[in-house]
C-alpha positions in Angstrom: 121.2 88.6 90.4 120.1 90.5 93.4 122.2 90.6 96.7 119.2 90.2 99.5 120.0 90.7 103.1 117.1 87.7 103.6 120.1 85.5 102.7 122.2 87.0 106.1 118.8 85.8 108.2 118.6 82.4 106.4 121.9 81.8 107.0 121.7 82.6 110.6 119.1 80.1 111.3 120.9 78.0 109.7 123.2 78.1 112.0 121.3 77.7 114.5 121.7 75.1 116.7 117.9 74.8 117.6 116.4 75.7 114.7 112.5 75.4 114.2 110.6 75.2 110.7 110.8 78.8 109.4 107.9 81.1 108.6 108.8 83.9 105.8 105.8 86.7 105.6 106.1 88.9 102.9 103.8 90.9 100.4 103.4 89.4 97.2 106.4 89.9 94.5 109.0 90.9 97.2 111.4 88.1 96.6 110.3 85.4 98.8 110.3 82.6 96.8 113.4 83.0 94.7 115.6 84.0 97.9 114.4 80.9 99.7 115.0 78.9 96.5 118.5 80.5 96.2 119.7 79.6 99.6 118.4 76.1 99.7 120.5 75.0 96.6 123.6 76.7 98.0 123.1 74.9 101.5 121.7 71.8 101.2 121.9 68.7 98.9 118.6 68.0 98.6 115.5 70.5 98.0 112.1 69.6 98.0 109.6 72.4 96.9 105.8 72.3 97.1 104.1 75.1 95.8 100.4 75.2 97.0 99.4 77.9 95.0 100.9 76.9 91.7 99.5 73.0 92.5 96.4 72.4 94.6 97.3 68.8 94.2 100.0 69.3 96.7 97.9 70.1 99.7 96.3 66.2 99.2 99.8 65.4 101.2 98.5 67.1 104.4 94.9 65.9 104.3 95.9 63.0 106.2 98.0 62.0 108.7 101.0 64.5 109.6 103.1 62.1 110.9 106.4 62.7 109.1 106.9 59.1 108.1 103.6 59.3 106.3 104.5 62.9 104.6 107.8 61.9 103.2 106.1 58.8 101.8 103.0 61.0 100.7 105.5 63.4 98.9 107.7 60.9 97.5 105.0 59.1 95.7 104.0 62.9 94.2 107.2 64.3 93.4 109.1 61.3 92.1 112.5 60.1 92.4 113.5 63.9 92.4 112.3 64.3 96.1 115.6 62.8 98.3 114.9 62.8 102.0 118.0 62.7 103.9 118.1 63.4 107.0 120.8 66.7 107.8 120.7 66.9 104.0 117.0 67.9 103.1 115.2 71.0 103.2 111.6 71.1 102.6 110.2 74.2 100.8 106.3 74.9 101.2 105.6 77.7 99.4 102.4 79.9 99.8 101.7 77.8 102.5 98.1 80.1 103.6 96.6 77.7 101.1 97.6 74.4 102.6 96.8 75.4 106.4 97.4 71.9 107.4 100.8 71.8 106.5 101.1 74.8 108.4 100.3 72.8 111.4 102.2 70.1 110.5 105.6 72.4 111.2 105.0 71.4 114.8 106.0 67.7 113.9 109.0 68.6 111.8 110.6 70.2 114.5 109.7 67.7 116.6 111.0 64.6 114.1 114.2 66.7 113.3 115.5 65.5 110.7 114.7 68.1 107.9 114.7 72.0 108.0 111.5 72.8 106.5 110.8 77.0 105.4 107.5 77.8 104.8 106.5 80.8 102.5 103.5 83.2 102.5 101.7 86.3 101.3 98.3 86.6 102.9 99.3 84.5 106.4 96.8 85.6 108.7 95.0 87.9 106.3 91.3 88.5 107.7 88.5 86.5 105.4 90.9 84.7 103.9 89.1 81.4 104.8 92.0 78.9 105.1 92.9 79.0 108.8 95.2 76.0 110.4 93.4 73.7 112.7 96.4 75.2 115.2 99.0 78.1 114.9 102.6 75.7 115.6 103.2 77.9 118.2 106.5 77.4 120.0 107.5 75.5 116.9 108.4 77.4 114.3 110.0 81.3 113.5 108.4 84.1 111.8 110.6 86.4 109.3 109.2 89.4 107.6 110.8 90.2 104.5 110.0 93.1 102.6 110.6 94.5 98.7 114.3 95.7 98.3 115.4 98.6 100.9 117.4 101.8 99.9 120.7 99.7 100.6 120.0 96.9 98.8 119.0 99.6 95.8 122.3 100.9 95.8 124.0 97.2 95.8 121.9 96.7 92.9 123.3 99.8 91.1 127.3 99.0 92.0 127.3 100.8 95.1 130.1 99.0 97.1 130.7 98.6 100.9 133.8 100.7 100.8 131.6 104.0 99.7 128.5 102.8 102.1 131.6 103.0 105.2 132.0 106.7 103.7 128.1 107.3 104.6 128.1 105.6 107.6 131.4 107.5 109.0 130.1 110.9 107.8 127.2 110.5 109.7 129.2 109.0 112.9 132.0 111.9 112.9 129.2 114.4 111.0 131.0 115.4 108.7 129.9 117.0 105.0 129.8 113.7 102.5 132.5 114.2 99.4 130.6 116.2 96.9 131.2 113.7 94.0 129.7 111.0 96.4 126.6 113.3 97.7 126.0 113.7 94.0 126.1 110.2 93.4 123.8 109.0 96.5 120.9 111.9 95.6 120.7 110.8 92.5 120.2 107.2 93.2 117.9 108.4 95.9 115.6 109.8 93.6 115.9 106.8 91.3 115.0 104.8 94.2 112.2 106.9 95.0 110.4 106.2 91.5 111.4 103.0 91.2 111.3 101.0 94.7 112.7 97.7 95.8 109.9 95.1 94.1 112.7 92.5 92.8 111.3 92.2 89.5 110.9 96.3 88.6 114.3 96.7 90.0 115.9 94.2 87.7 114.1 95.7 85.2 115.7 99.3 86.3 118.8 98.0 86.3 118.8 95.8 83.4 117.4 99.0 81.0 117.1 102.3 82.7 113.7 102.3 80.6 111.4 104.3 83.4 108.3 102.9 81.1 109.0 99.7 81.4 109.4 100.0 85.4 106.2 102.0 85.3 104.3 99.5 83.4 105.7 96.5 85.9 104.6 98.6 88.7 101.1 98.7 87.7 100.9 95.2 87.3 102.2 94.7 90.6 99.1 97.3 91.9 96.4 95.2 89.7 98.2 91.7 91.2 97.3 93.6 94.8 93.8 94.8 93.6 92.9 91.5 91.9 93.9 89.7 95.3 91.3 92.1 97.4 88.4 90.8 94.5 89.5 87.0 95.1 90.4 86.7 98.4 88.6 89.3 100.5 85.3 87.9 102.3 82.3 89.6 100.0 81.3 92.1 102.1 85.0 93.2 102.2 86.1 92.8 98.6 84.7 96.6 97.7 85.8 98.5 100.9 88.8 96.9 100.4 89.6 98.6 97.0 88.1 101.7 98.1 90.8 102.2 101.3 93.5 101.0 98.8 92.8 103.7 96.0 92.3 106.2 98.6 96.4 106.3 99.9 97.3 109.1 97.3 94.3 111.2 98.5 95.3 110.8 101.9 98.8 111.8 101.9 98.2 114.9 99.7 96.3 116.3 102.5 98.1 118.8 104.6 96.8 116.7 107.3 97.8 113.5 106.6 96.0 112.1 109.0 94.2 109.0 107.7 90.2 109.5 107.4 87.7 107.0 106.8 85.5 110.2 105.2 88.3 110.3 101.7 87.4 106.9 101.4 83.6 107.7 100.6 81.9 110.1 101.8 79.8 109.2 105.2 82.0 106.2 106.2 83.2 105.2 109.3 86.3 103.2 111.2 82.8 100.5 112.1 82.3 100.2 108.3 86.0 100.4 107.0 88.5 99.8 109.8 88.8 95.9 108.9 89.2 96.9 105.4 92.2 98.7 106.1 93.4 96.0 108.6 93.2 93.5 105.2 95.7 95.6 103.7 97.8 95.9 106.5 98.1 92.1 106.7 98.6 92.0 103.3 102.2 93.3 103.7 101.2 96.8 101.6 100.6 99.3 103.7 102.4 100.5 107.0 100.8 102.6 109.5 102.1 105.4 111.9 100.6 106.3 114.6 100.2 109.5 116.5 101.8 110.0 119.9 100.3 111.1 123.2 103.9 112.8 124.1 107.2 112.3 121.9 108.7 110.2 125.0 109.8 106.7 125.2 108.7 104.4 125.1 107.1 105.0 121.7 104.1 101.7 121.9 103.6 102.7 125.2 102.3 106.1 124.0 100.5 105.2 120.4 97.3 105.9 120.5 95.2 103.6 118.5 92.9 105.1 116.5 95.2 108.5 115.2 97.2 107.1 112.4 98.8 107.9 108.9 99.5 105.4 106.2 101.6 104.9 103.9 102.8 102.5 101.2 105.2 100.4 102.0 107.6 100.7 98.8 107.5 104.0 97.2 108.0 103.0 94.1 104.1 101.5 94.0 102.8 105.0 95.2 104.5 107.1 92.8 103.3 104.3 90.3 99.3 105.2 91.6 99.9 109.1 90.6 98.9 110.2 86.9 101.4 109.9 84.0 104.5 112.4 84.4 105.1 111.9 88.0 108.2 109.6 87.6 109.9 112.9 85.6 109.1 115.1 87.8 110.3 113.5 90.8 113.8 112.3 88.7 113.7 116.3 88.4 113.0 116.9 91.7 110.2 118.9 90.7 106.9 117.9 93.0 105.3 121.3 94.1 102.7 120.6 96.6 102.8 116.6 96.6 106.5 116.2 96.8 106.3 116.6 100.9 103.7 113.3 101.0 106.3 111.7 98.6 109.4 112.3 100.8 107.8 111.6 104.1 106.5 108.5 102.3 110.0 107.8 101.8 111.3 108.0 104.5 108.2 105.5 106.3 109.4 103.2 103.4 113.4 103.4 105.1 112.1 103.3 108.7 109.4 100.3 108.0 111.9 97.7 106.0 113.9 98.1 108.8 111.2 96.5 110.3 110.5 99.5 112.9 107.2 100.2 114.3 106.4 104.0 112.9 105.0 107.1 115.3 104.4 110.8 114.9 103.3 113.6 116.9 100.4 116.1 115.9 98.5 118.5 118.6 95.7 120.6 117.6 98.2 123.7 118.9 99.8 123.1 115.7 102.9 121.2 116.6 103.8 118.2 114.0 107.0 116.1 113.7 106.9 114.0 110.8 108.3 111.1 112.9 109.6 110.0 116.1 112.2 107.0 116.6 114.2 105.5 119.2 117.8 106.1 118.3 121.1 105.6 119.8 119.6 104.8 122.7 117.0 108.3 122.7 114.0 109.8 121.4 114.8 111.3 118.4 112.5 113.8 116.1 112.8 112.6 112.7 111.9 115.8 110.2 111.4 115.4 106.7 112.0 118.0 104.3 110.8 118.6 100.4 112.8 121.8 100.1 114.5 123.3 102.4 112.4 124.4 105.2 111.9 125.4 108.7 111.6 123.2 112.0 109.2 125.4 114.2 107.7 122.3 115.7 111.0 120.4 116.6 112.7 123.6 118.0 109.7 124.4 120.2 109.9 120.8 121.5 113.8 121.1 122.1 113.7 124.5 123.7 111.5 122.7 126.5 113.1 119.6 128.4 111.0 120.3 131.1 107.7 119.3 129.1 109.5 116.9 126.4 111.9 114.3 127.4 113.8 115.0 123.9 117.0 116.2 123.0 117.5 115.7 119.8 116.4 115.7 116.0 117.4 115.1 112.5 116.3 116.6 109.2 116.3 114.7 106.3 116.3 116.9 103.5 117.9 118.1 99.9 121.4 119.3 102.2 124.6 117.8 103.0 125.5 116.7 106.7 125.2 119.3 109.4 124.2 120.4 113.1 122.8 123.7 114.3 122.8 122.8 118.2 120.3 119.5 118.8 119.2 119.7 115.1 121.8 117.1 112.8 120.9 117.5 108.9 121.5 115.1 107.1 120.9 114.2 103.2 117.5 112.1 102.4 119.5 109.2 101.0 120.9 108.9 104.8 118.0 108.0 106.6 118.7 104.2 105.7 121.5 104.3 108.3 119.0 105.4 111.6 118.8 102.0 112.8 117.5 101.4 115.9 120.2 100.9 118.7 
């Protein structure tokens, strides 16, 4: 069974003493369901689960009044004598809860009756066209969680990392000192495993269970189809093509040497007017992530986005590498990318920075300077460099060498190294980057 840090946040409302009905957002296939499951059955005596998507029948409940009275008598007459309402003892589980919008608005009156926690699940929440909108957005009465497909740390969990060798990272990078070599070993090689394989529950399990890469890759593109099938079904008409179109285009993008995104790789002619909502569809979806480009490398970062300049990239590697032809997986296990391996890595390391849930940002001027990204850490602007092979940081040393312009005074490369510092620049190992939280 997977260890989920989802089950630290559920627990946390939990304990909160004024909790409202909780919203979990999440791409398809990243665990929502069974973590939600999972904790209800350790914390509460009673679960009752509605799945909307598995049983239209279910949103007949909501149709009607949403006074609470009525839904526990509504749901009680569907679900049986299994469905025990108690009050302190009950949890209410609505999952996929876009296709039942009214019980979506009827979170307001749960929190307001208070005598059940109620979680709500959902994949395509506030996805453009998708044609099931509440009559009102609860708002002030419920909290939103974004979860996402497994992270780098809960990889390593997965694999029989333990704490105790995770405090070794974390006080090598604190005191930045080299990583024991038997350990560095250990974490590259689990960050190249992670790199094919990702964090989407099911593939992982599958990874771990049988170290079969063929089976992983086969899950994988399942998982892409599940995604691509949604776009046909869900997408408003006009959409559903444009849709597929920005999706499939992600690979072309990145192997660009500028990876700037451009509505032109899509198809030839189009424009941010004909394809900009498409995009915005898969964003919502939970499957993309974008970066934006700076107007200075200065903080604060939203304050200096500038909206149309972007780069995107997948949200869990492991789906990108599974979009690239046959063979990919073996050469990245062998470290072995030419050209491509740079969009891999630097979509690596947007797949760390984004399940931390951080907003992502990166600075590009026509003069030629480029910093893969820029985060806010301990406390500064920090130049994030990612590095295939081992390689030069003109860009970041030309920023560094002038304070008087760039309100920076530091940067880390993430590369194929060990931990080290040449004046402002720290180097640290790839697998590293899941420890540059934001604080």
């Amino acid at each position: 069974m997977l260890r989920r840090k989802i089950q630290d946040a559920l627990l946390k409302w939990k304990d909160s003493s004024d909790r409202k009905p909780l919203i979990i957002k999440g791409c398809r296939q990243c665990g929502k369901t069974f973590s939600v499951l999972e904790f209800a059955h350790q914390h509460y005596d009673h679960v009752v689960y509605l799945n909307f998507f598995q049983d239209s029948n279910y949103s007949s409940v909501f149709s009607g009044s949403l006074e609470v009275d009525h839904l526990i008598m509504m749901m009680s007459a569907l679900l049986g004598p299994d469905a025990v309402f108690e009050a302190g003892k009950t949890i209410i589980i609505l999952d996929e809860i876009q296709e039942c919008p009214e019980a979506r608005t009827a979170l307001k009156f749960f929190k307001l009756d208070g005598r059940f926690d109620v979680i709500g699940t959902g994949s395509l929440l506030g996805v453009r066209g998708y044609g099931k909108e509440p009559r009102s957005i609860p708002v002030g009465y419920e909290t939103v969680l974004d979860m996402y497909p497994l992270d780098f740390e809960e990889f390593l969990w997965a694999n029989g990392i333990t704490e105790q060798m995770i405090a070794i990272l974390r006080n090598c990078l604190d005191t930045e000192s080299p990583v024991p070599e038997a350990l560095h070993h250990r974490f590259r090689q689990l960050l190249l495993q992670y790199v094919v394989v990702g964090g989407m529950p099911a593939v992982v399990q599958q990874f771990v269970d049988t170290k079969q890469m063929g089976l992983v890759l086969q899950l994988q593109r399942d998982i892409v189809r599940s995604y691509e099938d949604d776009m046909i079904k869900y997408a408003e008409k006009k959409d559903k093509g444009r849709i597929a179109e920005c999706f499939r285009s992600i690979p072309k993008q990145l192997s660009k040497e500028n990876k700037k995104f451009q509505y032109s790789v899509v198809k030839k002619g189009a424009t941010a007017a004909q394809y900009g909502g498409s995009l915005q569809w898969i964003e919502d979806a939970g499957i993309i992530s974008r970066c934006y480009n700076l107007t200075l490398p200065e903080l604060p970062l939203d304050g200096n986005a500038i909206d149309g300049v972007f780069k995107v990239y997948m949200k869990d590697t492991g789906l990108l590498i599974s979009m690239l032809e046959d063979g990919t997986q073996y050469d990245v296990l062998q470290g072995n990318l030419f050209g491509y391996k740079g969009a891999i890595f630097e979509n690596l390391a947007a797949d760390l920075f984004s399940k931390m849930g951080r907003k992502l940002y990166y600075y590009h001027k026509d003069s030629g300077l480029e910093i893969d990204f820029v985060i806010r850490w301990r406390g500064k602007c920090t130049l994030v460099e990612v590095k295939a092979t081992t390689g030069n940081t003109k860009s970041a040393k030309t920023i560094l060498n002038h304070p008087e312009k760039y309100h920076v005074d530091g940067c880390v490369k993430l590369g194929d190294y060990n931990v080290g510092r040449n004046g402002k620049i720290l180097t640290l190992p790839w697998y590293m980057g899941f420890l540059l939280y934001e604080s």
